[in-house]
Each structure stands twice: as C-alpha cells, then as structure tokens.
C-alpha positions in Angstrom: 0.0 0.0 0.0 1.3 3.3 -1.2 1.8 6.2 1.5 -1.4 8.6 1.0 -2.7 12.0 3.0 -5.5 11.7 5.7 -8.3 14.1 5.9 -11.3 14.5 8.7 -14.3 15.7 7.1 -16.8 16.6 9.7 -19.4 18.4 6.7 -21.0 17.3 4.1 -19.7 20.1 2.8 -16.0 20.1 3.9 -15.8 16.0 2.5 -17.0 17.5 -0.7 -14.4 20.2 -1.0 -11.6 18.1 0.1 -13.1 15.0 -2.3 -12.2 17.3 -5.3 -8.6 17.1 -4.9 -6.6 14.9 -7.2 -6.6 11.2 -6.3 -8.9 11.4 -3.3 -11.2 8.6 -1.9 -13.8 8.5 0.7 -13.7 6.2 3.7 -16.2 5.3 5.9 -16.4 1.5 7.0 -13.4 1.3 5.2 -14.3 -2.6 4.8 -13.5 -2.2 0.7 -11.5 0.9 0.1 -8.6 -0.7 2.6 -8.5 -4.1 1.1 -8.4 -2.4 -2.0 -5.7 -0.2 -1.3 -3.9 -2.8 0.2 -3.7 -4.8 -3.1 -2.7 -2.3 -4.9 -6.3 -1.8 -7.1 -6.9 1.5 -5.3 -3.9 4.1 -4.8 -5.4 7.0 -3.3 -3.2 10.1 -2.6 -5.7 11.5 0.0 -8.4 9.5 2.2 -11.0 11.7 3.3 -12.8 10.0 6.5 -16.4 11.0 6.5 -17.7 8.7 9.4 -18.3 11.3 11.8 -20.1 13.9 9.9 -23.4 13.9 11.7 -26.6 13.0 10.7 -25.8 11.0 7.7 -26.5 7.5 9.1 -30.0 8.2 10.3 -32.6 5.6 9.7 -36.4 7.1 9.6 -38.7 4.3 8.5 -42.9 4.7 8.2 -45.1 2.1 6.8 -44.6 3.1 3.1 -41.1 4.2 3.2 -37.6 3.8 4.7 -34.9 6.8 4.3 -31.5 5.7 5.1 -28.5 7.5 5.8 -25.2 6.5 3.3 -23.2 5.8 6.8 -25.6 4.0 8.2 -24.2 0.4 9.5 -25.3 -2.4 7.9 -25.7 -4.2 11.2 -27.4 -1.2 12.2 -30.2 -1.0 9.0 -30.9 -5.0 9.8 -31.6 -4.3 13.4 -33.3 -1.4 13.2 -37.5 -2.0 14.7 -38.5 -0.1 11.5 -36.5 -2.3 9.2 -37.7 -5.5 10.7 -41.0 -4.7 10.9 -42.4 -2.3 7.5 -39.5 -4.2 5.3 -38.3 -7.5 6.6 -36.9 -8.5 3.8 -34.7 -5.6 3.5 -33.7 -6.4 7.2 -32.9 -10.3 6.2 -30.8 -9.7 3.1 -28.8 -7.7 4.9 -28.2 -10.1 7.9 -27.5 -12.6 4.9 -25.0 -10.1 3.1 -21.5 -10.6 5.2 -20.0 -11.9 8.3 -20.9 -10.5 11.4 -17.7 -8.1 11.6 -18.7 -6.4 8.1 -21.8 -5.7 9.1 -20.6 -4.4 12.1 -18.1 -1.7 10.1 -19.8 -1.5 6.2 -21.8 1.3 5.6 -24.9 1.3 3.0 -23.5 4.0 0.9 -20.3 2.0 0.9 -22.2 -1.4 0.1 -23.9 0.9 -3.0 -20.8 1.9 -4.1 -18.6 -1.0 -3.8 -16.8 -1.9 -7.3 -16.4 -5.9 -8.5 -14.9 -8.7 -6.3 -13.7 -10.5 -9.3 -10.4 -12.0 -8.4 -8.8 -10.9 -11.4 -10.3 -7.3 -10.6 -8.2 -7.4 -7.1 -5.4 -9.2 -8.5 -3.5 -6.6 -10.6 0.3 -7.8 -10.2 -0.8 -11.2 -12.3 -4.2 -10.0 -14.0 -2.5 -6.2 -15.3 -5.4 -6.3 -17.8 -8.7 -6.2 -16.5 -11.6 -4.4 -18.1 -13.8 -3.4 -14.7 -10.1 -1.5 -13.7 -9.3 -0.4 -16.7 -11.8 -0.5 -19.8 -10.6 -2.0 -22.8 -7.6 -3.2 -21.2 -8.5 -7.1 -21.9 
C-alpha cells in the first residue's frame, strides 16, 4: 500500500471540498477501500474519513417508506425496529449479506458503491489487464 494524506471531514460540505482534490477517496467503514488499497487496485493520494459527519447514518422508517442515511451500518439498518418490521426483507438480506464483523463496520452508501470482487479485478500484479479497472484493457 502506497503512502497517502488523511483528511477528517466533519461536513457534508468540507468531504465535498476536500473530495475534489486529485486522487482522493472517501472512507467510511473502510471494509472495501482498505482491502483495496492494500492490493494495490486502489492508490489514493488522500483519504477523506467521512464517518463522523453527523446525521448522515440516520434511519427514519414509516409504513410506506424507509430513508437511510449512506453511513448507516449495515448491522445497524438490519436491526433497526423499522427495518424489521415495515421491510423484513430488506432487514434479512442484509443479515445474509457478510459476516458478522462487516456488518458491524460496512456502511450502505459504501455497500452501494462497492466496485467488482472478481479475483482478477483485485489481483492486478498477475491479471494487469482487467476491463472493470481499466476499460478495454482485456
């Protein structure tokens, strides 16, 4: 893993200023943007942290509706009363979607945003030419 900048971004509005800068990524759970930086497939120059700017991992469910916050947990979502009870299958699938430690840390914005888990995606010293990294490449 390559040496990169870290940022705390307590706004909305200050993670979206500092996201403009060349070569910065977002972390939050961190469960996808570390593994991939660690293999090499990501090589951000800054990290921007954005899991303490308030508000964003709210959960307000009615009967007809859920509205979830991006850094919502995962864990967090599938236990919430709401969840369970108005969209239970939203609640399951999510209990279904990783180990109990992933849930714990992954964020639904994260989850949403999460790129291929192809092994030739992740594997970029013996797979150099993979389409989903680099289109057209293979």
């Amino acid at each position: 893993m390559r040496d990169f900048s870290y940022l705390r971004a307590d706004t909305v509005e200050a993670a979206r200023h500092a996201s403009a800068l060349p070569g910065a990524m977002l972390l939050a759970g961190g469960t996808t943007l570390v593994d991939l930086a660690k293999c090499g497939v990501a090589e951000p120059s800054t990290v921007i942290d954005i899991s303490h700017i308030e508000g964003l991992n709210a959960i307000d469910v009615t009967a007809d509706r859920a509205m979830i916050g991006a850094l919502a947990k995962m864990s967090h979502v599938a236990d919430h009363a709401g969840i369970k009870s108005c969209f239970p299958a939203v609640s399951e699938a999510l209990w279904q979607a990783a180990s109990a430690q992933l849930r714990n840390m992954a964020t639904i914005g994260g989850n949403l945003m999460q790129r291929t888990r192809c092994p030739y995606f992740r594997d970029p010293a013996n797979f150099p030419a993979c389409n989903k990294r680099a289109p057209g490449s293979g």
